[in-house]
C-alpha positions as CSV (number, residue, x, y, z in Angstrom):
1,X,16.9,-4.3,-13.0
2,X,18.7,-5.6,-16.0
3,X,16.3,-5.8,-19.0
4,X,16.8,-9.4,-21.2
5,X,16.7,-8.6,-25.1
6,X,13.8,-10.2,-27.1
7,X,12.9,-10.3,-30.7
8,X,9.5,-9.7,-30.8
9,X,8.4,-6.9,-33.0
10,X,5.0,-5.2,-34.4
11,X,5.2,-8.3,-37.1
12,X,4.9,-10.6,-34.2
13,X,1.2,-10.0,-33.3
14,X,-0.4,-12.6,-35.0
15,X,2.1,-15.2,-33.6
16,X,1.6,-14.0,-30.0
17,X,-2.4,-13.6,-30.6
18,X,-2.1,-17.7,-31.7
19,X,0.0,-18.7,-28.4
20,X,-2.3,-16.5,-26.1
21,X,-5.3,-18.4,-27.8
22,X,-4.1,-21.5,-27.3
23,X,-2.5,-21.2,-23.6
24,X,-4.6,-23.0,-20.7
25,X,-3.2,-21.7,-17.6
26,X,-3.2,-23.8,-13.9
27,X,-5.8,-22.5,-11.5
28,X,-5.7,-24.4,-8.9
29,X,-4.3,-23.6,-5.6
30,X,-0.8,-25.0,-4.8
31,X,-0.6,-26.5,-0.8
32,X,2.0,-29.5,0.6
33,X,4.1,-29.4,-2.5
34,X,0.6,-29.7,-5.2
35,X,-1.7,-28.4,-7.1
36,X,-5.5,-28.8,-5.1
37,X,-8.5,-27.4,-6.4
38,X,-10.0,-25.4,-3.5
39,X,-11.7,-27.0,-0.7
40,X,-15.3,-25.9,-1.4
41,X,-14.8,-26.7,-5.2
42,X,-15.4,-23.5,-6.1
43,X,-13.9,-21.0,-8.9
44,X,-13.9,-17.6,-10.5
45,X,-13.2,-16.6,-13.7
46,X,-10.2,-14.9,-14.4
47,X,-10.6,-12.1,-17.1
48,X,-8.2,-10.7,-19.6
49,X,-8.8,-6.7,-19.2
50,X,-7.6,-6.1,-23.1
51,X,-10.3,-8.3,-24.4
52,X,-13.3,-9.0,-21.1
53,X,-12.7,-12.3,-22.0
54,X,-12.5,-15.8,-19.7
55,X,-8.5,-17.1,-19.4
56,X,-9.0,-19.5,-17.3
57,X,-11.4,-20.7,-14.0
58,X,-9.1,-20.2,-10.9
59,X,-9.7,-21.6,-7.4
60,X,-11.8,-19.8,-5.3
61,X,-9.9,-20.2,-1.9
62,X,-11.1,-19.7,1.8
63,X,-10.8,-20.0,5.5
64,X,-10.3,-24.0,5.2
65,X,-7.5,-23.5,2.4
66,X,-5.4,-21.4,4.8
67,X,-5.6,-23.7,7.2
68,X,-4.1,-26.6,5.1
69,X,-1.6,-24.4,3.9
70,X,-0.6,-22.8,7.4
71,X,-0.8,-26.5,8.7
72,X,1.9,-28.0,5.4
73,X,4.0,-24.8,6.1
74,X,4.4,-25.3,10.1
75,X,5.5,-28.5,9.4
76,X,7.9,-27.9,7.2
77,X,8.9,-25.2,9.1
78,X,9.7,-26.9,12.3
79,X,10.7,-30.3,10.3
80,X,13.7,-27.9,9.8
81,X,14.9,-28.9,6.4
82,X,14.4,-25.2,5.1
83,X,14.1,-23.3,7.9
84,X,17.7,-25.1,9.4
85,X,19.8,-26.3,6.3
86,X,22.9,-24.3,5.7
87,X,22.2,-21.5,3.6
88,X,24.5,-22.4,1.3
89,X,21.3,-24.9,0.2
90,X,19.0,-22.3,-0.2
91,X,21.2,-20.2,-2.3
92,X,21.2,-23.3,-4.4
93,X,17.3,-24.1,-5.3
94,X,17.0,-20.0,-5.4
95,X,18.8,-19.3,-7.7
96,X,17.6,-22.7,-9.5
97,X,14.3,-20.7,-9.5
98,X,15.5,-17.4,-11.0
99,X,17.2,-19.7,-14.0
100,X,13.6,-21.5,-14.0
101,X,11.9,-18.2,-14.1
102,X,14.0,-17.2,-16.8
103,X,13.8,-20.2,-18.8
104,X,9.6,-19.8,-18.8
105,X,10.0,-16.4,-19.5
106,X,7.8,-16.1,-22.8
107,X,5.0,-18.4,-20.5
108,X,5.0,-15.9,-17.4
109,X,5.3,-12.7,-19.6
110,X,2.4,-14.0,-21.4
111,X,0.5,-15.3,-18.6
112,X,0.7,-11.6,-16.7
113,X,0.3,-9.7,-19.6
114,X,-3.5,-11.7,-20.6
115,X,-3.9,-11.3,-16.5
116,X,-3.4,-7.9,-15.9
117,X,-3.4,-6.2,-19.6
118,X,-0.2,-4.4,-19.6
119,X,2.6,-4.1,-22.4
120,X,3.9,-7.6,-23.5
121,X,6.9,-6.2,-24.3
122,X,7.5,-5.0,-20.1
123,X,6.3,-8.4,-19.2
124,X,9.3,-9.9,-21.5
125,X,11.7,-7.2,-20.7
126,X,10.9,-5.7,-17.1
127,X,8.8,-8.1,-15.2
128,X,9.7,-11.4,-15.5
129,X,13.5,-11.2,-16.0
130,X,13.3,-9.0,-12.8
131,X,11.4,-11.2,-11.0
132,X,14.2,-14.1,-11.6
133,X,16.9,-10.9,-10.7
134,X,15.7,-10.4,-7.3
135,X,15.3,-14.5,-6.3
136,X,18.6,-14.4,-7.6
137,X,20.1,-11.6,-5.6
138,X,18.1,-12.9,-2.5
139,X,19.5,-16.4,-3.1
140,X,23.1,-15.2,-3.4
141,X,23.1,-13.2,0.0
142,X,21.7,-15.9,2.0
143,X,24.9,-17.4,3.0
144,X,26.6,-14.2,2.8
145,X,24.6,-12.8,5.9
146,X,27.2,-12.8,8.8
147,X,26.0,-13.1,12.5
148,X,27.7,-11.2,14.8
149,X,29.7,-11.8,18.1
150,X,29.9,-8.8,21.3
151,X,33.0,-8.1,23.0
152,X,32.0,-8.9,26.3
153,X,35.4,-9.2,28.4
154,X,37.3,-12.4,29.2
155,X,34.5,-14.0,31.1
156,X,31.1,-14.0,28.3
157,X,31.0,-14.1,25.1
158,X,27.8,-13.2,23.4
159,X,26.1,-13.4,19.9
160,X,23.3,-12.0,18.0
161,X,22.3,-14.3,15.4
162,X,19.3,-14.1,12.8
163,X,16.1,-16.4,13.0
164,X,13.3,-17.1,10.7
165,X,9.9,-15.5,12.0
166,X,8.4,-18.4,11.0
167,X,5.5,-18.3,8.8
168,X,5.4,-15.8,6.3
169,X,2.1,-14.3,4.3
170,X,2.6,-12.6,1.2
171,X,-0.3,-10.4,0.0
172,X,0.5,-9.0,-3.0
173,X,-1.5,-6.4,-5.6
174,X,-2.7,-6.2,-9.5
175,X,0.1,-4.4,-11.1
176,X,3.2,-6.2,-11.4
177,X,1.9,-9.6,-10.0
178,X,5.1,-11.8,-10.3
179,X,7.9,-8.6,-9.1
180,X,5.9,-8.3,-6.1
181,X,5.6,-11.6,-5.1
182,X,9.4,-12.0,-5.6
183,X,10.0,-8.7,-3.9
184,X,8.3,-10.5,-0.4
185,X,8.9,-14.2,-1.3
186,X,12.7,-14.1,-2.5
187,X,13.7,-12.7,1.1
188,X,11.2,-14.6,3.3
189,X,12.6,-17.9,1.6
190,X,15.9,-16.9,1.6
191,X,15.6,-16.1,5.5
192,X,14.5,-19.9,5.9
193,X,10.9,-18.7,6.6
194,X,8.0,-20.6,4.9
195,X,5.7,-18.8,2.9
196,X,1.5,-18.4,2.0
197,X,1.4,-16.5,-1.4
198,X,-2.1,-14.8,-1.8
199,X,-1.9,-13.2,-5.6
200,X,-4.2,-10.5,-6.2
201,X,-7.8,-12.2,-7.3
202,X,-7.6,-10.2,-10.7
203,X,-4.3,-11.6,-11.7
204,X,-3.3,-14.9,-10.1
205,X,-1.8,-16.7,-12.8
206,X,1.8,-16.3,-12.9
207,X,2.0,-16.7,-9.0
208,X,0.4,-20.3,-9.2
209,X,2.9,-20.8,-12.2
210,X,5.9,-20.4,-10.6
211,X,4.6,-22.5,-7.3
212,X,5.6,-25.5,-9.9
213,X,9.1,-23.8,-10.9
214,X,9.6,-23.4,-6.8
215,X,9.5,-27.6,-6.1
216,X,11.4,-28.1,-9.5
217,X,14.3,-26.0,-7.9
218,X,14.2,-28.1,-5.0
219,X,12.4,-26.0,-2.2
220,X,10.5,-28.6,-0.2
221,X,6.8,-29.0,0.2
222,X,5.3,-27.2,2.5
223,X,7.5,-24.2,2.1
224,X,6.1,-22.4,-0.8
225,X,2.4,-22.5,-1.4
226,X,-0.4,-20.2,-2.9
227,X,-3.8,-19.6,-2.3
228,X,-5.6,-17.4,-4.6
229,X,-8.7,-16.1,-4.1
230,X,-10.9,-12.9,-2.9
231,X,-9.3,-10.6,0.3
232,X,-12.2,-11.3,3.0
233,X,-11.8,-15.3,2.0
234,X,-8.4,-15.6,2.3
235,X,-7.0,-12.0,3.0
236,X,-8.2,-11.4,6.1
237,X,-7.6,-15.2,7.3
238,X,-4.1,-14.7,6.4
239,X,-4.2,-11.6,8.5
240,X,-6.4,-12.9,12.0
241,X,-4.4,-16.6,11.4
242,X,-2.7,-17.1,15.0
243,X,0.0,-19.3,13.8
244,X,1.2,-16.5,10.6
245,X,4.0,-15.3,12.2
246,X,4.7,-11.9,9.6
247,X,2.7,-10.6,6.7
248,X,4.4,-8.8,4.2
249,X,1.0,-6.5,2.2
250,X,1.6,-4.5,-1.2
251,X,-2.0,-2.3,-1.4
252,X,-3.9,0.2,-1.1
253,X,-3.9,2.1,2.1
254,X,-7.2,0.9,3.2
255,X,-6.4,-2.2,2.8
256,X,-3.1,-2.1,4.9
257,X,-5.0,-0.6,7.6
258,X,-7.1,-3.9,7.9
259,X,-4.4,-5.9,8.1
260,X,-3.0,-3.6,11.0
261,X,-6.1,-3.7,12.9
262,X,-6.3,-7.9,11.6
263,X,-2.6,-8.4,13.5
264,X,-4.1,-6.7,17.3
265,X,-7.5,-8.8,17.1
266,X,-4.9,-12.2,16.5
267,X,-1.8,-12.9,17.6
268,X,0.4,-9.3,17.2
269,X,1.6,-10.6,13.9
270,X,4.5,-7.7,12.6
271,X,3.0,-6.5,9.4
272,X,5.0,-4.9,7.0
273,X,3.4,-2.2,4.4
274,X,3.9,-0.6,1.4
275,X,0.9,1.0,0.3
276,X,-0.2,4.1,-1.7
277,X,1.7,6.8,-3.4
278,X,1.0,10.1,-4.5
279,X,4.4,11.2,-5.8
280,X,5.7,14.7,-7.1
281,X,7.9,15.8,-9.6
282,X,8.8,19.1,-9.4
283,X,10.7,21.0,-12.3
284,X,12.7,24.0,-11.7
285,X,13.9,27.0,-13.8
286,X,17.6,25.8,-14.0
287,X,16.9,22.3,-15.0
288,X,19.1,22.1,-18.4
289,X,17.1,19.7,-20.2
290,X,13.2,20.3,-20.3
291,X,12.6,17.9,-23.0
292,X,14.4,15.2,-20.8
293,X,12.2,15.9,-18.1
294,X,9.0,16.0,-19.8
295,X,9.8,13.0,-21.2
296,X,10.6,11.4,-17.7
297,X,7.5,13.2,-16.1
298,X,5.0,11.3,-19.1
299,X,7.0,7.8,-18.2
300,X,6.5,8.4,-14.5
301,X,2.8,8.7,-14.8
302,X,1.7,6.5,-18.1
303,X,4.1,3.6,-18.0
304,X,1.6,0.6,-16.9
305,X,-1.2,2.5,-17.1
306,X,-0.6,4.3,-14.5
307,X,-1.1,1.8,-12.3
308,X,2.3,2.1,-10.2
309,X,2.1,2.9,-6.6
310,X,5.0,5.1,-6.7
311,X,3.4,6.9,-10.0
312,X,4.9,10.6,-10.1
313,X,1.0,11.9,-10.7
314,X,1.9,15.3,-9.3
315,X,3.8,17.4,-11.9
316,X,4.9,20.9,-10.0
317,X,6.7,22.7,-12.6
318,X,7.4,26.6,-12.0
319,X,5.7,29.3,-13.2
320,X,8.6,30.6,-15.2
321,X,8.7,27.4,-17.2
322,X,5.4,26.3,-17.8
323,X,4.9,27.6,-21.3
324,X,8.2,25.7,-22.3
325,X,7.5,22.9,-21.0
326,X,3.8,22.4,-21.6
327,X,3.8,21.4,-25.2
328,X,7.1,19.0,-24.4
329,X,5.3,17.4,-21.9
330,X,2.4,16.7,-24.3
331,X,4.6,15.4,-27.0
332,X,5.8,13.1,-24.7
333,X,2.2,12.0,-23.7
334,X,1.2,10.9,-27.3
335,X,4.0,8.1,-26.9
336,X,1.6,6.8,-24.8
337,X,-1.8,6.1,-26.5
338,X,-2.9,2.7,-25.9
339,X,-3.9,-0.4,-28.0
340,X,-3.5,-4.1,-28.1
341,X,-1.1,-5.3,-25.3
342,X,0.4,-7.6,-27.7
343,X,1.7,-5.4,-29.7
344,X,4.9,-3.5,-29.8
345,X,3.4,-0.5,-31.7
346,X,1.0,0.1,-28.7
347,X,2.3,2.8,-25.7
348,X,0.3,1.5,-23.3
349,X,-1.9,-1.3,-22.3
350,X,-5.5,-2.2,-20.5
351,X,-6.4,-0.6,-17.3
352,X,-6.7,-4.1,-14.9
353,X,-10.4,-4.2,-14.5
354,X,-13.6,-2.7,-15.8
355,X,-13.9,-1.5,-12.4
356,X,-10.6,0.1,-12.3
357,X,-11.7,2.0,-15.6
358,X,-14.7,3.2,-13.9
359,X,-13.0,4.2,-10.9
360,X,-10.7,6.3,-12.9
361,X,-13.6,7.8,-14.7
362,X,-14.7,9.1,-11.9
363,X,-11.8,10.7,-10.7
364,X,-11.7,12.7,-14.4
365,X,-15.0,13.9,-14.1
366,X,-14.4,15.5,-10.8
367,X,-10.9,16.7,-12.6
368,X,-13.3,18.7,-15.0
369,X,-14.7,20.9,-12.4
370,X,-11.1,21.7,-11.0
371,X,-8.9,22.4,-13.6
372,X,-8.3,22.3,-17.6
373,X,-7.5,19.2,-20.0
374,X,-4.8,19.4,-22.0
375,X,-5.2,16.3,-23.3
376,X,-7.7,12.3,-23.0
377,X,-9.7,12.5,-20.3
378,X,-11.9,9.8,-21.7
379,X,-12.5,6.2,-22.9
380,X,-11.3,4.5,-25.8
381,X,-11.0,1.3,-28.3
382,X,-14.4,0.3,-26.5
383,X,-14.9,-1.8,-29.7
384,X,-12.5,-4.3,-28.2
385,X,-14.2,-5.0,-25.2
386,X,-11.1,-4.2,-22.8
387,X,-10.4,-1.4,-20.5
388,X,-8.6,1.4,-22.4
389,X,-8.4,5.1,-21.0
390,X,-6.6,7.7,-23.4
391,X,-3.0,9.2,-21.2
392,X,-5.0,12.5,-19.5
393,X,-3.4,15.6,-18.4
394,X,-5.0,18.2,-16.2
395,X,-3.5,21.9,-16.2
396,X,-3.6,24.7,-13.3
397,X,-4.3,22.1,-10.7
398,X,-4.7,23.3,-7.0
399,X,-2.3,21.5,-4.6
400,X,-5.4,20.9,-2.5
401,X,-8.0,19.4,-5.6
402,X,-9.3,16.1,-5.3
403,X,-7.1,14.8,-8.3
404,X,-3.8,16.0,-6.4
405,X,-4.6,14.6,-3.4
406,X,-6.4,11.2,-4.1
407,X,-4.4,8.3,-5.5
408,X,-6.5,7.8,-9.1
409,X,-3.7,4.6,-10.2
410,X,-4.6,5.5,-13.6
411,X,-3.2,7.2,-15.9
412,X,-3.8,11.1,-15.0
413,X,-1.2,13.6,-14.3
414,X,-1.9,16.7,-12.4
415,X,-0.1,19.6,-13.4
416,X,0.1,22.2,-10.8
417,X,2.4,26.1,-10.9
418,X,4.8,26.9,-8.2
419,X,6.6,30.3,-7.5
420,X,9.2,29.3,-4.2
421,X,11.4,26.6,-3.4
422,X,9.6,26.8,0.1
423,X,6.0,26.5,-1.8
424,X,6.7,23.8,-3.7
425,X,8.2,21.7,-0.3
426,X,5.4,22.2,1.8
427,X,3.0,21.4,-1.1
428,X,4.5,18.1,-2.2
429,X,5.0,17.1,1.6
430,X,1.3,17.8,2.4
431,X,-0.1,14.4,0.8
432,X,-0.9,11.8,3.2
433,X,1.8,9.6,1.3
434,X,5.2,9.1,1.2
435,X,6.4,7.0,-1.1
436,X,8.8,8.9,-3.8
437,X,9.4,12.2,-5.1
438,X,11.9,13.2,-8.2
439,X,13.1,16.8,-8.6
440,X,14.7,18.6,-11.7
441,X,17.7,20.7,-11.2
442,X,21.1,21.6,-12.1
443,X,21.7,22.9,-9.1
444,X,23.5,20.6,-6.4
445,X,23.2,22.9,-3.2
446,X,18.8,22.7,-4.7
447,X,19.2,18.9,-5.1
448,X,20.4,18.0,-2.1
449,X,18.4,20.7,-0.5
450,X,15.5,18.9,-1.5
451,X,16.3,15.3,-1.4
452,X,16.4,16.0,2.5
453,X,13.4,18.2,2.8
454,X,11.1,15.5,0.8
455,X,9.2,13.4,3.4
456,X,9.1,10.3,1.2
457,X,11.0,7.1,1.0
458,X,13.1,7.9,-2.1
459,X,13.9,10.5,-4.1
460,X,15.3,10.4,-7.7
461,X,17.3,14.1,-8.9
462,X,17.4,14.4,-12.5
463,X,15.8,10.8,-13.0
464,X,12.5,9.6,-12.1
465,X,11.1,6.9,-9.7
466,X,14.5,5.1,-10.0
467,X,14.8,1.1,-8.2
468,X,17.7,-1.7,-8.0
469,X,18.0,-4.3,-6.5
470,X,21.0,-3.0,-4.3
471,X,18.8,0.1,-2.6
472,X,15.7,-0.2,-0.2
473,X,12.2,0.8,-2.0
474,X,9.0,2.0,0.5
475,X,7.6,4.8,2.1
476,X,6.6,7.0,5.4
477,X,2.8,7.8,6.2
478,X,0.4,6.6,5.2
479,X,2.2,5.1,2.2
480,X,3.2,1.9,4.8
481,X,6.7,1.1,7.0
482,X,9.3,-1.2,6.3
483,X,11.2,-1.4,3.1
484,X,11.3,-4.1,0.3
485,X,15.1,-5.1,-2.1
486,X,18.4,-4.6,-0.7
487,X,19.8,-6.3,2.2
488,X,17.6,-4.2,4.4
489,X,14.4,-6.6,3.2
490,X,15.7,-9.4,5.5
491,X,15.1,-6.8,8.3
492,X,11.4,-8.0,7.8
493,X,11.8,-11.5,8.1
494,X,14.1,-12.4,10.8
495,X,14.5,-12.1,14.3
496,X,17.5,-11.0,16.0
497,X,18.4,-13.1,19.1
498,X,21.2,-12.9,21.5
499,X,22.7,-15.5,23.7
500,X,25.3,-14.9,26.6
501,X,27.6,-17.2,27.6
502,X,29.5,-17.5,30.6
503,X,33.3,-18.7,30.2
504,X,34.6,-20.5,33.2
505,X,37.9,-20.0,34.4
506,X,38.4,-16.3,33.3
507,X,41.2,-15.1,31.3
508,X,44.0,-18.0,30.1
């Protein structure tokens, strides 16, 4: 996704510490077209991780606030003027919303970074100009989505056109709050389907932001709304609702599962998944450019904290290499120490909760009774009052160890030795996940070799945990089904019917 330039420097901290002091964020719940508080009246406090303090008070939905939203959404649904206008319409107030989203960009960059602690500079660069990328890609193939017509003979003729699902939930995680939410919303709109956002509790802010961007750009009430609040108050009602017709989860694996076992106890609702990731990166002898891939293998587990599902957290680097390589790798690891979010000068930001950290923690300490550190493996800039854990690296790690099987989302890299090609395979295919791999060769027969043998939903050669807009991102296992961007996405969100219609009179 295409990165917008921005001119904010080391020099600019004090001007962005001013703004973040002075922002007061919406928290309210947006249903029908408006901001409501939530039905009981009640809120939760919404924390910045960098700091442990209170942005804002946020409504606290439940069971009653998905009801009025399901209700304002079936209306508009069957009211038809989303769900049946030309597409040509939607396209229109779509991409509207990407040149919105782009216009509030210093707002929403701000907003996610004080929500979730990451990097300003990603939030200005990466996450909200590739939010407004993907509701503009979405919007421009609306209209460009052909139906399609059989050759029956002289006497039918039938079609198979697409159809909104209906009702769409979005359930969407902590890490990159605003990409997500266009990565399920921007197709489910664009389909015609109207849509429930429920942000992650921890970082709800940008996704009630851009509720307001959505009417300014002319998508009608009813069609858009958000709910934020806790999983088992307005989660699972998404999930058990009888009249959601799809819900689109980005999770944890235990989480998807409820929403599996949520869809056979209501109405069969198709739930689409993409959940966790364990993901390898394996290095072999003839790769030409170690430093280039220890670089890449330190970006693949340390950008955001670690806190990317598709993380490559499994480094498998061959024996033959692994003294060459080693003190690369750490090189590349001290780019990543992490201070305040708002500064440029920082490599990486707040983990998103104290009870992330401590999660985390806890994987590291049962790291120091399977393998070596080679570098963090503890706490830092406490003083602060944020979440902060030093880039960790663990050496000699077993294939089977707890910290290269378990998805930490944090940053901790395993490092583990392989002699075969035929090792290496069966170890980074024995994880319960499938979401991504990237392998290191010069060697094209190896690549290819590889790229087919890797039970995962993409692999990246000689690059690492690559995405656009134009290729479909998600995983096998138990990493989920179904598969976000690209044309693919409307997949998810439509229904294919066909009609057959006789022709009197037979052939002229």
């Amino acid at each position: 996704m295409t990165a917008i330039n921005t001119s904010i420097s080391a020099g600019d901290v004090s001007e962005w510490t001013s703004r973040a002091d002075a922002i007061r964020p919406e928290g309210r719940a947006f249903i029908h077209g408006r901001y409501l508080p939530a039905a009981s009246g009640k809120t939760f406090d919404c924390i910045n991780p960098a700091t442990g303090k209170t942005i804002a008070q946020v409504a606290s939905c439940a069971t009653s606030d998905v009801d009025a939203a399901v209700k304002s959404a079936r209306k508009a649904f069957d009211t038809g003027t989303w769900s049946q206008c030309d597409p040509s319409e939607r396209r229109k107030s779509l991409i509207r919303l990407a040149d919105l989203i782009e216009g509030a960009r210093e707002e929403l960059a701000l907003l996610e970074t004080l929500d979730t602690g990451k990097l300003l500079r990603d939030s200005l660069t990466l996450d909200i100009p590739g939010s407004a990328d993907v509701f503009r890609f979405f919007g421009e193939a609306c209209d460009k989505l052909l139906d399609e017509a059989v050759p029956a003979g002289s006497e039918a003729l039938a079609t198979i056109t697409r159809e909104p699902v209906g009702i769409v939930g979005a359930v969407v995680p902590w890490n990159f709050p605003l990409k997500m939410a266009a990565w399920k919303c921007a197709p489910a709109l664009a389909a015609g389907n109207s849509v429930i956002l429920k942000p992650a509790e921890q970082s709800p802010l940008t996704a009630i932001r851009i509720a307001a961007l959505a009417v300014e750009a002319g998508i009608p009430e009813g069609v858009f709304n958000v709910l934020p609040g806790f999983g088992p108050e307005v989660g699972a009602p998404i999930g058990l609702h009888c009249d959601i017709d799809c819900v689109g989860f980005t999770g944890s694996t235990e989480i998807g599962k409820r929403f599996m076992t949520y869809a056979g106890r209501s109405n069969m609702k198709r739930i689409w998944l993409e959940c966790g990731g364990k993901s390898a990166f394996v290095v072999f002898p003839d790769c030409k450019d170690l430093k280039a891939a220890a670089q890449a293998a330190a970006a693949g587990i340390f950008f955001n904290q670690g806190e990317v599902c598709s993380a490559t957290s499994r480094l498998f680097v061959h024996e033959d290499i692994t003294k060459e390589l080693t003190p690369l790798l750490l090189e590349a690891a001290m780019a990543y120490q992490p201070g305040n979010p708002l500064d440029q000068a920082s490599g990486m930001g707040a983990m998103i909760s104290e009870e992330q950290t401590q999660r985390v923690l806890g994987y590291i300490e049962k790291g120091r009774g399977e393998a070596d550190i080679l570098i963090g493996g503890h706490r830092i800039l406490q003083e602060t009052g944020g979440s902060f854990i030093a880039p960790t690296i663990f050496n000699g790690v077993s294939a089977q160890a707890v910290i290269a099987t378990d998805e930490i989302f944090g940053p901790v890299l395993s490092v583990i030795p392989f002699k075969t090609e035929a090792e290496v395979v069966a170890a980074a295919n024995s994880s319960i996940y499938g979401l991504g791999a990237s392998v290191w060769t010069n060697d094209l027969d190896r690549a290819i070799r590889l790229s087919r043998a890797m039970h995962v939903g993409s692999v990246s050669i000689n690059t690492v945990d690559h995405v656009d807009l134009r290729t479909p991102f998600g995983g096998v296992k138990q990493s989920g089904n179904g598969r976000d961007l690209s044309l693919h996405a409307f997949d998810k969100y439509c229904d294919l019917k066909t009609t057959w219609i006789a022709l009197q009179g037979g052939p002229v």
